[in-house]
C-alpha positions as CSV (number, residue, x, y, z in Angstrom):
1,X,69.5,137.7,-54.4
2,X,68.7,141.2,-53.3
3,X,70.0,143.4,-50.7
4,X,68.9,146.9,-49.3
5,X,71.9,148.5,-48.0
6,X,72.1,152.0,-46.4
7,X,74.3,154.5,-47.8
8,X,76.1,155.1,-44.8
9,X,77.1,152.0,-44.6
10,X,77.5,150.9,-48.3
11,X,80.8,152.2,-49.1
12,X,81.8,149.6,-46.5
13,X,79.8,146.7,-47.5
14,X,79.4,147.0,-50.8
15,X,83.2,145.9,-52.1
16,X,83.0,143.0,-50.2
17,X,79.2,141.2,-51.2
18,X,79.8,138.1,-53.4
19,X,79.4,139.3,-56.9
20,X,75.2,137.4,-57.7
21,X,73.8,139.7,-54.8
22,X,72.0,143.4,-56.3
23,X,71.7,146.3,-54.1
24,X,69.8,148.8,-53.7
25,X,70.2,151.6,-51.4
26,X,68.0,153.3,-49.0
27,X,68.9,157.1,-47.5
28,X,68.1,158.1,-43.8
29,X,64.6,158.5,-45.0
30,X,64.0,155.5,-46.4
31,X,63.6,156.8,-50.0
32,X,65.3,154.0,-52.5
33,X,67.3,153.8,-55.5
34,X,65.7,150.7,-57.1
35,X,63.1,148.0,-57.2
36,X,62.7,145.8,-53.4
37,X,60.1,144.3,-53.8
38,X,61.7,141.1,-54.3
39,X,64.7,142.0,-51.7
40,X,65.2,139.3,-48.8
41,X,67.6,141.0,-46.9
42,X,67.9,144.3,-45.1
43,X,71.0,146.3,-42.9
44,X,69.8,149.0,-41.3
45,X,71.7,151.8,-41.0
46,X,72.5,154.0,-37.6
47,X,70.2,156.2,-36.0
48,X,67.1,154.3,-37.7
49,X,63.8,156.4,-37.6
50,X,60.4,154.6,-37.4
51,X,58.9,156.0,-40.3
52,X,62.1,154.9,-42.3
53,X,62.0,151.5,-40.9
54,X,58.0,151.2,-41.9
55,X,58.6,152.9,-45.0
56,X,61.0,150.3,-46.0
57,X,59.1,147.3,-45.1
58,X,56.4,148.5,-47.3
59,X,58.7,148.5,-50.2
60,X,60.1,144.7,-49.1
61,X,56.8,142.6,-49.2
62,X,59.8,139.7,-49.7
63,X,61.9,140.7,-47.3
64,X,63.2,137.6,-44.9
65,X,66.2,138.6,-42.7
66,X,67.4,142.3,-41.3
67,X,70.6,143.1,-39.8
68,X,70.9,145.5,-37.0
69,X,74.5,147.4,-36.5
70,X,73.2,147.8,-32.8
71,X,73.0,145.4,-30.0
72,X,70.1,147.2,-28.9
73,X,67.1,146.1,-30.7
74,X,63.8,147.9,-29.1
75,X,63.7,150.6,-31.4
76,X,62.8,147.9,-34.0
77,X,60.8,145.8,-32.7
78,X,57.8,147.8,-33.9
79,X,54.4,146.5,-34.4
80,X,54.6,146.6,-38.1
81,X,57.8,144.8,-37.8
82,X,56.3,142.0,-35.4
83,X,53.7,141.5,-37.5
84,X,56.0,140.2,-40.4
85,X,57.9,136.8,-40.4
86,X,61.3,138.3,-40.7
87,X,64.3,136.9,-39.1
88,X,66.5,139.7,-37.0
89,X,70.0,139.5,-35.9
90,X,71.7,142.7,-34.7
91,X,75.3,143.6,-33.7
92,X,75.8,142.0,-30.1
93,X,79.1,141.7,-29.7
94,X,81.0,144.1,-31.9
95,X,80.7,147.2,-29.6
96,X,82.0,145.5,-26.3
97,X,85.5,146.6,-26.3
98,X,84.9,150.0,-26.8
99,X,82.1,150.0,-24.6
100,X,83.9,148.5,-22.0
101,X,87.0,150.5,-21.8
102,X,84.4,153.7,-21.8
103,X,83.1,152.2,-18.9
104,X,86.3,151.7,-17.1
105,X,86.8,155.8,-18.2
106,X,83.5,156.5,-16.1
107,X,84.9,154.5,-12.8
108,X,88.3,156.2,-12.9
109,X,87.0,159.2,-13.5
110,X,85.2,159.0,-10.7
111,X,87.1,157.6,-8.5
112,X,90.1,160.2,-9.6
113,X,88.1,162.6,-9.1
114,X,89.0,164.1,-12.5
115,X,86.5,166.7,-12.9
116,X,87.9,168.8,-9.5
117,X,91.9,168.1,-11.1
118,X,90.4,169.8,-14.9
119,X,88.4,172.1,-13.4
120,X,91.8,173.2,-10.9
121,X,93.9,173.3,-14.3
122,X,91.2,175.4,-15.8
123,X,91.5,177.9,-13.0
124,X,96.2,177.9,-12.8
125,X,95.3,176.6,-9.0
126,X,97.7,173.7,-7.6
127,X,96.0,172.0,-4.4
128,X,98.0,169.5,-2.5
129,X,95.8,166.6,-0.9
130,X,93.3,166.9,-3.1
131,X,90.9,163.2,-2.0
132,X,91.2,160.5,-5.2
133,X,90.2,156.7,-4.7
134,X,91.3,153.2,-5.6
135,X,89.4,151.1,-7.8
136,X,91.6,148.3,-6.5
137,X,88.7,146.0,-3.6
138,X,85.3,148.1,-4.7
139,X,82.4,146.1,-6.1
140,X,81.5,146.4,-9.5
141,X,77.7,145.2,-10.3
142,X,76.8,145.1,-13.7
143,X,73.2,144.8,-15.1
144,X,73.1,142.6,-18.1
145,X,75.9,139.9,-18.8
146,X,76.1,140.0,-22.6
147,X,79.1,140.4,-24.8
148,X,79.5,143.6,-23.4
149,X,78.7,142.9,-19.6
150,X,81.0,140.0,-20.1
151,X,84.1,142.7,-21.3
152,X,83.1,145.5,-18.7
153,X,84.0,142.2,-16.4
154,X,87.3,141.5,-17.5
155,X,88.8,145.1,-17.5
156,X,87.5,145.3,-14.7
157,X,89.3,142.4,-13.1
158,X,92.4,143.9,-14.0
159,X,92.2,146.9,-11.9
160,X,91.5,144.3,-9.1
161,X,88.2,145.0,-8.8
162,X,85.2,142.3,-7.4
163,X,82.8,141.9,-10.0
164,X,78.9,141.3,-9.6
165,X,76.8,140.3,-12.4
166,X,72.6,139.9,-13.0
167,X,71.2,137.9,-15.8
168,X,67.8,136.4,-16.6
169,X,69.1,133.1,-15.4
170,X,71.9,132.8,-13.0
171,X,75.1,130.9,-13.9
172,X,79.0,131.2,-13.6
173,X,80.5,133.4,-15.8
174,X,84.6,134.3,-16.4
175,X,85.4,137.1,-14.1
176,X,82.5,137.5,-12.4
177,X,83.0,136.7,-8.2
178,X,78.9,136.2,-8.2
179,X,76.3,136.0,-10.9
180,X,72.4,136.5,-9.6
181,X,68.9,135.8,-11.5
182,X,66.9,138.4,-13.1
183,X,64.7,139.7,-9.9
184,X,68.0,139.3,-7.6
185,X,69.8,142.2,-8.6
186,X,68.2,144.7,-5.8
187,X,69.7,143.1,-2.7
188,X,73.2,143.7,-4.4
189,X,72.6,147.0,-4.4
190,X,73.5,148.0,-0.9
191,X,77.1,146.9,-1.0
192,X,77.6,148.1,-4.7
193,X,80.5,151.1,-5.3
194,X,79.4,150.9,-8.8
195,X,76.4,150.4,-10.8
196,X,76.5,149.6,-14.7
197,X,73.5,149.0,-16.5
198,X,74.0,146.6,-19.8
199,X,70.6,145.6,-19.9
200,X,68.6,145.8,-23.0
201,X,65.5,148.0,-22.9
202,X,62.3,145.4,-22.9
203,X,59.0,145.8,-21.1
204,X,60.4,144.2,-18.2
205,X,63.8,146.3,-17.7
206,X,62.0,149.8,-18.4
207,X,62.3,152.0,-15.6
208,X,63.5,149.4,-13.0
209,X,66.3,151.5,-11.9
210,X,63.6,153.2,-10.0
211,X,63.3,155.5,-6.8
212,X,63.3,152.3,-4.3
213,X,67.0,151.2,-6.2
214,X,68.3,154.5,-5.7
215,X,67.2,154.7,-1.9
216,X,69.1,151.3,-1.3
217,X,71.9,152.4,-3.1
218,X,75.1,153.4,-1.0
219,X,75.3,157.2,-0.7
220,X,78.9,156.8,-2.4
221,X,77.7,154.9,-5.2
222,X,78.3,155.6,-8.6
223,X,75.9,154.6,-11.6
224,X,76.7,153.8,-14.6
225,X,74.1,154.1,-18.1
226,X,75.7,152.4,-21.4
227,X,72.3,150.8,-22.4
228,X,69.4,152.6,-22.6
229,X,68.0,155.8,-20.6
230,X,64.6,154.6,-20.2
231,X,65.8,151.4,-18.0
232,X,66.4,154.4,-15.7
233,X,63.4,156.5,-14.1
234,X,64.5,160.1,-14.9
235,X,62.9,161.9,-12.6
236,X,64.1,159.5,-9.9
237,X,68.0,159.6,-11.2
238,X,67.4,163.6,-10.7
239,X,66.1,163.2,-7.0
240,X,68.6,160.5,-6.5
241,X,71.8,163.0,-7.9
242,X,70.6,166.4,-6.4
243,X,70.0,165.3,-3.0
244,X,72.7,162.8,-2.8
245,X,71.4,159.8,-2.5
246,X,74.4,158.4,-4.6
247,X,77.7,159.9,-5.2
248,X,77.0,160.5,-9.1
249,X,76.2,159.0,-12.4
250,X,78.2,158.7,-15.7
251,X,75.4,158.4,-18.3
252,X,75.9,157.7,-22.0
253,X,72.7,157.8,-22.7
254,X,69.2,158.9,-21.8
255,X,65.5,158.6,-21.7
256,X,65.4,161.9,-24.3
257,X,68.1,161.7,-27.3
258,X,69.7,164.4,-28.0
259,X,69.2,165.0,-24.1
260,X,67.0,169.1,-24.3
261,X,69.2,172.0,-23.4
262,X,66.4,172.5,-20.6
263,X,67.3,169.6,-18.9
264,X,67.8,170.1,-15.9
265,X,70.4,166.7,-16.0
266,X,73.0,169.1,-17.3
267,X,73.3,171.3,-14.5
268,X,73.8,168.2,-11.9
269,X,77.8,168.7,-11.0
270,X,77.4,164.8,-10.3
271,X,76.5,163.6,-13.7
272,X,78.6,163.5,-16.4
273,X,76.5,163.1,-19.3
274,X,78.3,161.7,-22.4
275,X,76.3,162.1,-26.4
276,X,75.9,158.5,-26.7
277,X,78.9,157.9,-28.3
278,X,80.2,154.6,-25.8
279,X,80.3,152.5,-29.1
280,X,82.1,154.5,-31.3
281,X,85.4,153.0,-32.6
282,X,87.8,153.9,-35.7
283,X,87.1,149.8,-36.1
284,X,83.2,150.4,-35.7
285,X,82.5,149.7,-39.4
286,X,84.8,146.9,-40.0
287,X,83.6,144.8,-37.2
288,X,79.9,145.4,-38.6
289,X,81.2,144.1,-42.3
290,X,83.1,141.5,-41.1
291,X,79.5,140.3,-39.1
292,X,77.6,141.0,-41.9
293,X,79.4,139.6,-44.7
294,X,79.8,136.8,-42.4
295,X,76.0,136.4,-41.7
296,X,75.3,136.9,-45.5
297,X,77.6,133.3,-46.5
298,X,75.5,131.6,-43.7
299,X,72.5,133.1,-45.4
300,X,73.0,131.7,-49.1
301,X,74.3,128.3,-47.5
302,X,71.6,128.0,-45.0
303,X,73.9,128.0,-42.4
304,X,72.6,129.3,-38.7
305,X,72.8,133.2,-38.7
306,X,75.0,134.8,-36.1
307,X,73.3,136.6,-33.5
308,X,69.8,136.1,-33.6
309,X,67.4,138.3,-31.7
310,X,64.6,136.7,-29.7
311,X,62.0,138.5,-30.7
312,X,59.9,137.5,-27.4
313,X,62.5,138.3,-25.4
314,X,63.3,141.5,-26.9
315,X,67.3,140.7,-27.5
């Protein structure tokens, strides 16, 4: 059997394949080191571009199965890829601890108000009675009750916090005080301290976070982004931050990645804005081998594959 691996993940992989599969690599631009035309299985590698995803499936006429090291999926589910029979399972799961405890950095430092304390340390200037918060009885909502939903949860729990969730269909989870349907989500909004969005990005969830969310929002509200920025109207989040309508926003990612030095999201004293880096682990790339080599076995044994994306769905 044949593999297409990318190089920056290779290294990883590679010494840990059974010995009958061949690999052949692929750099960020798609360009090969060897025949795949008769390859049946493809990892992608981080950061994938569209014209090295298409250039790729053009070389793999054979190609059956492709791994994604991301949860997030959208980015390929491309026309040219829908239009082939290929099986795709991506990397839900693997990213929820670290994704969760970054979360859990966003609420305390908001609710520490950590940005005044550095910004008083920057300047030598000791102020007694400086205003901090508890995270201890706030409500938590999260959007999206995956793997990572599901973690955001249970460290949150520990701080003693009450814990909302939304999911397509609504049903008890560990942790969670109240789980709601997809189209519920909005009249949880007005009794929310804090907003996390763990959504994945599909025609239904773009832009929903729109003006009339943020207007029902409490004014001391704090939102959360460790999805996707396009779930999130921009220009509303700007409105919504400038003028106040809630407290602030910690936001891992955005609609525009990188985010444009002209932004004018950087200048926002209220948003913290963070390089998309929510996932990033010293344990990242083992937890994506162990996945993938994992997935591979259940491949050659025809053995259901872990983490199978509905391609409908979007996730």
């Amino acid at each position: 059997m044949k593999l297409i691996l990318p190089l920056d993940l290779a290294a990883d992989i590679e010494p840990h394949l059974p010995p009958d599969i061949q690999v052949v690599r692929t750099d960020v631009d798609g360009n090969l080191d060897g025949d795949a035309s008769d390859a049946e299985v493809y990892i992608n590698g981080f950061y994938l571009k569209a014209f090295t995803h298409d250039k790729v499936l053009t070389a793999a006429p054979a190609l059956r199965w492709q791994q994604s090291p991301s949860a997030g999926v959208n980015h390929i589910l491309t026309p040219t890829f829908l239009q082939r029979d290929i099986i795709l399972t991506n990397g839900a799961g693997i990213h929820a601890i670290p994704i969760s405890e970054f979360v859990l950095a966003f609420m305390l430092y908001h609710a520490k108000n950590l940005r005044k304390l550095q910004a008083l340390q920057d300047e030598h200037t000791w102020v007694r009675g400086l205003s901090v918060e508890e995270l201890a009885d706030t409500t938590l909502l999260i959007i999206g009750t995956g793997n990572i939903g599901v973690a955001i949860a249970s460290r949150a729990k520990a701080f003693g916090v009450q814990v909302w969730g939304s999911r397509r269909h609504a049903e008890p989870l560990p942790n969670f005080d109240k789980v709601v349907g997809a189209n519920e989500w909005r009249s949880l909004l007005p009794a929310a301290d804090y907003v996390v969005i763990a959504t994945p990005l599909t025609p239904e969830t773009k832009g929903m976070i729109d003006e009339a969310a943020f207007r029902s929002m409490r004014r001391s509200a704090y939102l959360i982004n460790i999805a996707r920025g396009s779930i999130v109207d921009e220009a509303a989040l700007f409105t919504a931050l400038h003028h106040g309508w809630i407290a602030g926003a910690g936001l891992d990612t955005v609609a525009t990645e990188p985010l444009p030095p002209e932004s004018p999201l950087w200048s926002l004293p209220n948003a913290f804005i963070t390089p998309h880096c929510s996932a990033l682990s010293p344990r990242l790339r083992e937890r994506i081998t162990e996945l993938f080599i994992d997935n591979i076995k259940r491949y050659q044994t025809d053995q259901p594959l872990r983490n199978v994306v509905d391609k409908q769905a979007g996730y």
